[in-house]
C-alpha positions as CSV (number, residue, x, y, z in Angstrom):
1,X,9.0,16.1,18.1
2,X,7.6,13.0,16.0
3,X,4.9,11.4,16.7
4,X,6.9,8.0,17.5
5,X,9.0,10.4,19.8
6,X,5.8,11.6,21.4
7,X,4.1,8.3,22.4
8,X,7.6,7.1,23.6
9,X,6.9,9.7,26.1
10,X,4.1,8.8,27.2
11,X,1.7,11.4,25.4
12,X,-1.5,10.6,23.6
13,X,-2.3,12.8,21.1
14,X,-4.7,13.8,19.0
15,X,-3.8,11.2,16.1
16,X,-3.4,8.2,18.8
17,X,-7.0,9.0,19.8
18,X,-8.1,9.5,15.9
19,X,-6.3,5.8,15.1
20,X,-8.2,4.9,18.6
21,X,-11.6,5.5,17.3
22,X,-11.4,4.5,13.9
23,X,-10.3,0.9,15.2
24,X,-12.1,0.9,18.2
25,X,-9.0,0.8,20.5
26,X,-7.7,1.9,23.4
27,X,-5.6,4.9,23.2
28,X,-3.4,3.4,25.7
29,X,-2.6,0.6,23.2
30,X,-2.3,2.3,20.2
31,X,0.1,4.6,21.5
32,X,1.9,1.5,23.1
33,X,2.6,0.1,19.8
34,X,3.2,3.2,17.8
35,X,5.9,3.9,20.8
36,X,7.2,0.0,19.8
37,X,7.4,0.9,16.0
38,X,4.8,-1.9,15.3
39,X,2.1,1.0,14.5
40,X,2.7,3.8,12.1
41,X,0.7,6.9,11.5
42,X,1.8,9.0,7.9
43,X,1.0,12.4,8.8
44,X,3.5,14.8,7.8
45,X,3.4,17.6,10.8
46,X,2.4,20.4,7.6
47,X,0.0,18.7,6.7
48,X,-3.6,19.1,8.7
49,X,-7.2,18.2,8.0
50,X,-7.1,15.2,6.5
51,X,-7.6,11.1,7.1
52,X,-5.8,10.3,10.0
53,X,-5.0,6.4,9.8
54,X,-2.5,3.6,11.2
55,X,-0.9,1.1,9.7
56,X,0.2,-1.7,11.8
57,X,0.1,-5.1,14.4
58,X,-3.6,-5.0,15.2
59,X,-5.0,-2.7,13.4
60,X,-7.1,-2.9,10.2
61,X,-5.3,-3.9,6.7
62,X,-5.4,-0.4,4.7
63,X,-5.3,0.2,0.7
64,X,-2.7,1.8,-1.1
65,X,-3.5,3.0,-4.5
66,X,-0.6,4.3,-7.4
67,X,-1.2,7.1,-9.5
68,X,0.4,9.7,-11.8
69,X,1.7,9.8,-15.2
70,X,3.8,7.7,-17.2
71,X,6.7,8.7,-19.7
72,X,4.4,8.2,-22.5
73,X,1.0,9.7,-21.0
74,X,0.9,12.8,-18.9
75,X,-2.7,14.0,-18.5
76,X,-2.7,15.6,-15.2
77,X,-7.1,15.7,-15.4
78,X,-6.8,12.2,-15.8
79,X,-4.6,11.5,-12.9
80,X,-7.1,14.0,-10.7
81,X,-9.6,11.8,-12.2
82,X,-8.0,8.8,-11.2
83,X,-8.2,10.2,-7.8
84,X,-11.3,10.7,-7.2
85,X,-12.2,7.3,-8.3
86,X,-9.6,5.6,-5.9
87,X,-11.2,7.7,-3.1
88,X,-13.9,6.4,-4.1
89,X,-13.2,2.8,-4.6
90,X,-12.2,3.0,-1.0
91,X,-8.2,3.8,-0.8
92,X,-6.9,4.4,2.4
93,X,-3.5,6.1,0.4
94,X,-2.3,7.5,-2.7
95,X,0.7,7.5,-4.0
96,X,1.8,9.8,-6.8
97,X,4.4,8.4,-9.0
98,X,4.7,10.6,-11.7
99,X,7.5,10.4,-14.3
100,X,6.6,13.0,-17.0
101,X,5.1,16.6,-16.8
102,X,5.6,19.1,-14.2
103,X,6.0,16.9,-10.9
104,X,6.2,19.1,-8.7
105,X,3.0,21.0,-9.7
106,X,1.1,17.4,-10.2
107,X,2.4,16.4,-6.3
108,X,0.7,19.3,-5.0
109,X,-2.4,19.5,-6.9
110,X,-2.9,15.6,-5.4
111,X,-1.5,16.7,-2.4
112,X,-4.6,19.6,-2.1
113,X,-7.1,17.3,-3.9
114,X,-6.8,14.2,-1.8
115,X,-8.5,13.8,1.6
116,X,-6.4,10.4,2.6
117,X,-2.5,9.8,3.0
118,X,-0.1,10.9,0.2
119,X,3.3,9.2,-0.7
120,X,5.7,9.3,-3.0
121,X,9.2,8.2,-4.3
122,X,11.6,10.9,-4.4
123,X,14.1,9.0,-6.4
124,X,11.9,9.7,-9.6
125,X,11.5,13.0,-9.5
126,X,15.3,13.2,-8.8
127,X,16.3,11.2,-11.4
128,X,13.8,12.1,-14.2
129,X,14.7,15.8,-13.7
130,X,18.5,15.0,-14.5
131,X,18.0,13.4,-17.0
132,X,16.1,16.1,-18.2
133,X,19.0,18.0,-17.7
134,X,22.1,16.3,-18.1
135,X,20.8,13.7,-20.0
136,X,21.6,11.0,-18.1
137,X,20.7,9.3,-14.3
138,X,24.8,8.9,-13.5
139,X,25.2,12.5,-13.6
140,X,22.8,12.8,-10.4
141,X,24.6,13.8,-7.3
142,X,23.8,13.5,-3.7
143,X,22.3,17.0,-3.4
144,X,19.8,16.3,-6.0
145,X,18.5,13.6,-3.8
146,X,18.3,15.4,-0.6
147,X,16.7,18.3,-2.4
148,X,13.7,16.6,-3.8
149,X,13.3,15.0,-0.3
150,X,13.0,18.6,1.3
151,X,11.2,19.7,-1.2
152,X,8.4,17.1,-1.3
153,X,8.1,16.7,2.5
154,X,7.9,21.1,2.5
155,X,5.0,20.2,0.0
156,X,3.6,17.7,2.9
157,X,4.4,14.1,1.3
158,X,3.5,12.3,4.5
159,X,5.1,8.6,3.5
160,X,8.1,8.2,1.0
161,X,9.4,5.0,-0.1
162,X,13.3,5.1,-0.4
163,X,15.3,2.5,-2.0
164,X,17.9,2.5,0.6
165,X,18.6,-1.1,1.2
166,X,20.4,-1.9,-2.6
167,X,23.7,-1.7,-2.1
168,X,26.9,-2.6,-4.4
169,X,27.2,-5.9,-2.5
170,X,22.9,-6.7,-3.5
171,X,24.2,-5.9,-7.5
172,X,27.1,-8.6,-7.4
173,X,25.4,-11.1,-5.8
174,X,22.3,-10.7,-8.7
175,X,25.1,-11.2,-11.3
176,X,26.5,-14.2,-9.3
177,X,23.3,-16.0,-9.1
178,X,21.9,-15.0,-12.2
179,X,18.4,-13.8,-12.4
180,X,15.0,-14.0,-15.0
181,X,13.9,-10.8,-14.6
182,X,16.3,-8.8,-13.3
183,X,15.8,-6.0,-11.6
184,X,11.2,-4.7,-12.1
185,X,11.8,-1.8,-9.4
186,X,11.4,1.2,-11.2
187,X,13.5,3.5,-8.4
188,X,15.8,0.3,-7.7
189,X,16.6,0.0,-11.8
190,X,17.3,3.9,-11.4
191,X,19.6,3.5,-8.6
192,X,21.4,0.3,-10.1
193,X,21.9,2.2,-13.2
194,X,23.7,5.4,-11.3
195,X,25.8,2.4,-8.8
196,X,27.2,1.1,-11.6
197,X,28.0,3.2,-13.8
198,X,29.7,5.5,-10.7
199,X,31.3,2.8,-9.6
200,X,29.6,4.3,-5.8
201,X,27.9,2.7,-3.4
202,X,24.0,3.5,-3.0
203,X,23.9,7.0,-2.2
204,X,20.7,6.6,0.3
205,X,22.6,4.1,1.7
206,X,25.9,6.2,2.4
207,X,24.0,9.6,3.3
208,X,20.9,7.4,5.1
209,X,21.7,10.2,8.1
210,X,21.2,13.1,6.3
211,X,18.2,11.9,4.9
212,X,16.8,10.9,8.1
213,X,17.3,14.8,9.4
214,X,15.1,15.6,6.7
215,X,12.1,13.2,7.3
216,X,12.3,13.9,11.1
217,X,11.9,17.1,11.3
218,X,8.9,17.1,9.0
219,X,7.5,13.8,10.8
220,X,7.3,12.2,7.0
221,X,7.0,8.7,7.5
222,X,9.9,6.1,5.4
223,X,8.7,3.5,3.7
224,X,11.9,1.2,2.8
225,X,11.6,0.0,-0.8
226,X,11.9,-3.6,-2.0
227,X,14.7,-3.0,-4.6
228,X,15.1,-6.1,-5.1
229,X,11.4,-7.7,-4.7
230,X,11.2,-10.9,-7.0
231,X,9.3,-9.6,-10.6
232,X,8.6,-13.6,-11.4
233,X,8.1,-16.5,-9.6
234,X,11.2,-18.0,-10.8
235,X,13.0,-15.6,-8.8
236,X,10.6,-15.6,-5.5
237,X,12.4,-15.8,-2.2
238,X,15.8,-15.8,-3.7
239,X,19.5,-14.5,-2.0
240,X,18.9,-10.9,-3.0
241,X,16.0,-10.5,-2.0
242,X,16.0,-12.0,1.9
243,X,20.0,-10.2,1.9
244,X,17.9,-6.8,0.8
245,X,15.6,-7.5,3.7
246,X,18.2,-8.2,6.0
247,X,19.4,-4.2,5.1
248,X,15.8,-3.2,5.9
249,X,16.1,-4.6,9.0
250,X,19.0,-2.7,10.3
251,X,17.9,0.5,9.0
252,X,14.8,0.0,10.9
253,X,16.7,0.5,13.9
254,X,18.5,3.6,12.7
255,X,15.4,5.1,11.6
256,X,13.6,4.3,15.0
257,X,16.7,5.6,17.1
258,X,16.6,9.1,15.1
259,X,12.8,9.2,15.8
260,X,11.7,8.7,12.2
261,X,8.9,6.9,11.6
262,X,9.3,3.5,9.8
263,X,7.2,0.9,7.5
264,X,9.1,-1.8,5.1
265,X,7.9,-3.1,1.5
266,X,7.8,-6.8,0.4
267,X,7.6,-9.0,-2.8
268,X,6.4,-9.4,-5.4
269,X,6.5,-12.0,-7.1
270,X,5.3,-15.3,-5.0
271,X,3.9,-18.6,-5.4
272,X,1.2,-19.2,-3.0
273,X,2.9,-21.8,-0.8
274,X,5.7,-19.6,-0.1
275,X,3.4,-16.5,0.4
276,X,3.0,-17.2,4.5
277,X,7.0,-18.3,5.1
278,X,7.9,-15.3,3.4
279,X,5.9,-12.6,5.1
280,X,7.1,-14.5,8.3
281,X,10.6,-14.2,7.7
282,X,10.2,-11.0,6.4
283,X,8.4,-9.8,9.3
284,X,11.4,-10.9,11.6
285,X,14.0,-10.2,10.3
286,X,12.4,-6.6,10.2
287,X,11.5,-6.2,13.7
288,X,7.8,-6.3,12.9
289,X,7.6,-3.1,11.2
290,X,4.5,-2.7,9.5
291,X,4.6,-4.5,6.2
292,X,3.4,-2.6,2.8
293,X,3.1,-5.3,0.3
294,X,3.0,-4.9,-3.8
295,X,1.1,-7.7,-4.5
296,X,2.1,-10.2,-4.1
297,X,1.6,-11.4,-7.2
298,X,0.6,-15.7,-6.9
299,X,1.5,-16.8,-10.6
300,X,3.0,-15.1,-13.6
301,X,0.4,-15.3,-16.7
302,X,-2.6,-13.5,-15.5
303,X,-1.9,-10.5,-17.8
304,X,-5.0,-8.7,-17.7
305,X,-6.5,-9.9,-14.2
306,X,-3.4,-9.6,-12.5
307,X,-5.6,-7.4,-9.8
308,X,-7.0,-10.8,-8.8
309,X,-3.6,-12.9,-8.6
310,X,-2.4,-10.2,-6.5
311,X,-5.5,-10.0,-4.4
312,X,-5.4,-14.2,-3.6
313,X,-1.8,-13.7,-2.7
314,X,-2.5,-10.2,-0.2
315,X,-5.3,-11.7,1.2
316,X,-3.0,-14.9,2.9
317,X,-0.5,-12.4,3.1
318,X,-2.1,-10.5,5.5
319,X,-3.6,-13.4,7.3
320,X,0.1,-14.1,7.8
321,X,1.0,-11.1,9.0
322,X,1.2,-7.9,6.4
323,X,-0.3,-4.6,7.4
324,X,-0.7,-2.7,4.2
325,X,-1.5,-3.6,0.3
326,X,-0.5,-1.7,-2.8
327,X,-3.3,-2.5,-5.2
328,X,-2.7,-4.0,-8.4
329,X,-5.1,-3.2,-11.5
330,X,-6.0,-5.3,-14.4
331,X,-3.4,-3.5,-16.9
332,X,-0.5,-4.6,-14.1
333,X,2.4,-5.3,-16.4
334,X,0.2,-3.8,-19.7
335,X,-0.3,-0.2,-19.7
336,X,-0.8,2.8,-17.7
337,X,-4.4,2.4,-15.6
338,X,-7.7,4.3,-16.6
339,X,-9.7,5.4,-13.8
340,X,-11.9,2.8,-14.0
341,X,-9.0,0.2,-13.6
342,X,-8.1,2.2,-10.9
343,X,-11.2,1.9,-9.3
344,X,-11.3,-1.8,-10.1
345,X,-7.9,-2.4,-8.3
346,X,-8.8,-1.1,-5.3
347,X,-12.0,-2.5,-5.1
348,X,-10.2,-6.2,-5.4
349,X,-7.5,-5.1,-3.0
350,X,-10.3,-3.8,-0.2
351,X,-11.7,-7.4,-0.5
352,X,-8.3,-9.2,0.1
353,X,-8.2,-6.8,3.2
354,X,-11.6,-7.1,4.2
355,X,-10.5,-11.2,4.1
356,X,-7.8,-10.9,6.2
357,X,-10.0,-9.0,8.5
358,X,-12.5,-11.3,9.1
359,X,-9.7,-14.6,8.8
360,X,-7.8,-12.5,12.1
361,X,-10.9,-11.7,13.7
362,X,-11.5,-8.1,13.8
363,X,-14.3,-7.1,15.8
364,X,-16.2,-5.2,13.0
365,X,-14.9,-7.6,10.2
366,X,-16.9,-9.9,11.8
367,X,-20.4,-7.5,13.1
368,X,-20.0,-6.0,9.3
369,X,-20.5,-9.9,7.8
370,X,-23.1,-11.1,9.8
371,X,-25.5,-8.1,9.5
372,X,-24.8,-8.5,5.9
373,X,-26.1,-12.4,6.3
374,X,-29.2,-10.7,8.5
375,X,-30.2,-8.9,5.4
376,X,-29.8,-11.4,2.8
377,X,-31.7,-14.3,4.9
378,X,-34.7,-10.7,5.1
379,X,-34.4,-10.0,1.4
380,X,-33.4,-6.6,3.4
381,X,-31.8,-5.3,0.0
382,X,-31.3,-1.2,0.9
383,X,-29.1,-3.0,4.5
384,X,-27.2,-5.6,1.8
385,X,-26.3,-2.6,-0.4
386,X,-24.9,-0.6,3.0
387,X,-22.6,-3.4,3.7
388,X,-21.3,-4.5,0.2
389,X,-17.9,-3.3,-0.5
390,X,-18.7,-2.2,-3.9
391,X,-21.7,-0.9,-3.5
392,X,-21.7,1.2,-6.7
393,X,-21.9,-2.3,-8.8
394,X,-23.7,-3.8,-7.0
395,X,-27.0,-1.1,-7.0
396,X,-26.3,-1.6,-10.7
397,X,-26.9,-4.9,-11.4
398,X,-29.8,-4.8,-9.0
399,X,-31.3,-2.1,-11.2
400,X,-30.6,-4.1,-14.4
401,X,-31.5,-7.4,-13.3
402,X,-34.4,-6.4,-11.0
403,X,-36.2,-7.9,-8.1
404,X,-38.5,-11.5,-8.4
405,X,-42.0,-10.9,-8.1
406,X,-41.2,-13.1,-4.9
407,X,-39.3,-10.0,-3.5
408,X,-36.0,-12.6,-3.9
409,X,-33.7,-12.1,-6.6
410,X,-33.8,-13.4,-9.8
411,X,-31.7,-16.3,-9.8
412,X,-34.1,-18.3,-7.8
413,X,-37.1,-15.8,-7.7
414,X,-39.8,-17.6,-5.8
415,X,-38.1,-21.0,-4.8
416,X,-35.2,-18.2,-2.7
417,X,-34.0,-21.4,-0.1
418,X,-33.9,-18.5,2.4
419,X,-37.5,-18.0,2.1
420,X,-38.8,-21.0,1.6
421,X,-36.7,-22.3,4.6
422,X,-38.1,-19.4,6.8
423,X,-41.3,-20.1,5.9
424,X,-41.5,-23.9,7.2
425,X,-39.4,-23.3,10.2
426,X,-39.7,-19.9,11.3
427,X,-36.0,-19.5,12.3
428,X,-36.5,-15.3,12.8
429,X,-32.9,-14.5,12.1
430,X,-32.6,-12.4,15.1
């Protein structure tokens, strides 16, 4: 049985109570709303010893962070390098989206390496392999689909995304109504391609049974892709993209009546006063699955600091209502990410979910902010450094900068406000 099948039962188990602890829950409750769908746990059932987390209504907003190669750079030590750094940045996930090299050997050397939640998107490795072989994406059958699915949750892929929700209908209607950038999904653009050119509607559409079988009896959890997610702001909250979410919603009931586990993807693309209505509507028409956001993404010409457009627009996105945020990096849109730019995304992503934290009033969002305020009004600067989110930069620009003689920090060294108000009126910051 799956662990959605398990708490409609009734049955607390061992990952309720881990989710429990970690957020400082009640079992009770967290197996109430993993029973409901609203709460997922990615744990594929081969897969033991690692992070167990949730992702859901209540709950904490967790990290996602991409890796893997690229058509033009395949380094696998630089993606295990890129690991490590996103582990320790902070990531609550990985995802491995490799295109070039040996994929199946790169899944599973991430798959042993990382201590957190791995997902991936079968669709490339199905469509990249043949093309490989046949030379082109159309020739790809049905079979080749629902074998990389085996394979990868045999391997222990706990979440997948699949682009189920693009359908022959979604591609006529972009035509119609005419679109700036198209279609930016990687898997969706695959898909499109192998729809049109076969004349066939969306194969993970058509066989979205079969495929089901597969992730249920592995307890892999789906993540429905945004096909369709708006890759400019021009196109934000357009047709295709609410009818795509409409799809979602429906096969978020199939997928909770066959006992699968289920989380959806959102935009995007989206100017900041239609960031809340979206994830609103989204969130509805859904059934209040959790919500895994890539980005989204507040304005369009931030090339090169796109990590912090997209963290402004996840941090009132999860105020309104999102569970989950893929990171973006600073070479969004520009190249493949170094490890350091890894490490960088994350970082700005944890702070968009740290702000969302605090803004819905999680209990340690809030203890976690005001001991940090404790130790600044102290100049307590070993307790600041415990509760900084980066606290690899920051140690380093205290060791480069330094300390005031005054014990304060340099900026306002003996005339600190802190201290000199302390001083006069003895407040004790208790």
């Amino acid at each position: 049985m799956t662990l959605l099948e398990l708490a409609r039962e009734g049955k607390i188990t061992d990952e309720i109570l881990a989710v429990a602890k970690e957020e400082g829950l009640e079992p009770e409750l967290v197996r109430e709303k993993v029973a409901s769908g609203r709460v997922v746990i990615p744990k594929n059932k081969l897969r033991d010893g690692k992070r167990i987390l949730g992702i859901g209504e209540g709950l904490s907003v967790k990290v996602n962070a991409n890796i893997g190669t690229s058509p033009d750079i395949a380094d696998i030590s630089q993606e295990e390098q890129k690991l490590a750094y996103a582990i320790r940045a902070g990531a609550d996930t990985v995802m491995d989206l490799s295109t070039r090299g040996d994929l199946s050997q790169i899944r599973r050397l991430i798959l042993a390496q990382s201590p957190v939640p791995v997902g991936t998107v079968p669709i490339y490795q199905a469509a990249v392999e043949v093309a490989r072989k046949k030379g082109n994406i159309a020739e790809m059958t049905v079979e080749d689909i629902l074998r990389v699915i085996e394979e990868q949750a045999r391997d222990g892929v706990d979440f997948m995304t699949i682009h189920a929700a693009i359908t022959l209908d979604s591609i006529e209607r972009i035509r119609k109504q005419g679109r700036l950038t198209g279609v930016v999904s990687r898997g969706g653009a695959f898909l499109l391609c192998w729809m049109v050119q076969n004349k066939k509607e969306n194969p993970l559409y058509e066989h979205f049974d079969d495929l089901l079988d597969i992730l249920h009896q592995y307890d892999v959890t789906i993540s429905l892709g945004d096909a369709l997610r708006p890759g400019s702001i021009a196109d934000a909250s357009d047709r295709a993209q609410f009818q795509e979410t409409i799809i979602q919603g429906e096969l978020v009931q199939r997928c909770r009546d066959a006992g699968v586990q289920v989380m959806v993807e959102g935009p995007g693309h989206i100017p900041l006063h239609l960031v809340e209505p979206t994830i609103k509507i989204t969130k509805h028409l859904t059934d209040y699955a959790p919500l895994y956001l890539l980005g989204p993404l507040v304005l369009d010409i931030a090339a090169g600091y796109d990590h912090i457009a997209s963290a402004i627009g996840s941090a009132i996105a999860a105020l309104a209502g999102a569970d989950y945020i893929c990171y973006v990096t600073p070479s969004e849109h520009l190249a493949l990410p170094s490890p350091e730019e890894v490490y960088e995304g994350v970082i700005a992503a944890r702070i968009a979910a740290a702000a969302a934290d605090l803004a819905r009033g999680l209990p340690s969002a809030i203890k976690r902010n005001e001991e940090m305020s404790r130790a600044r009004f102290r100049l307590d600067w070993e307790t600041q450094m415990e509760h900084t989110i980066d606290k690899m930069k920051a140690e380093r620009i205290r060791e480069t900068h330094g300390l005031s003689v005054s014990g304060a920090c340099t900026m306002c060294g003996e005339f600190c406000a802190m201290k000199t108000v302390e001083a006069f009126l003895n407040l004790g910051n208790k």
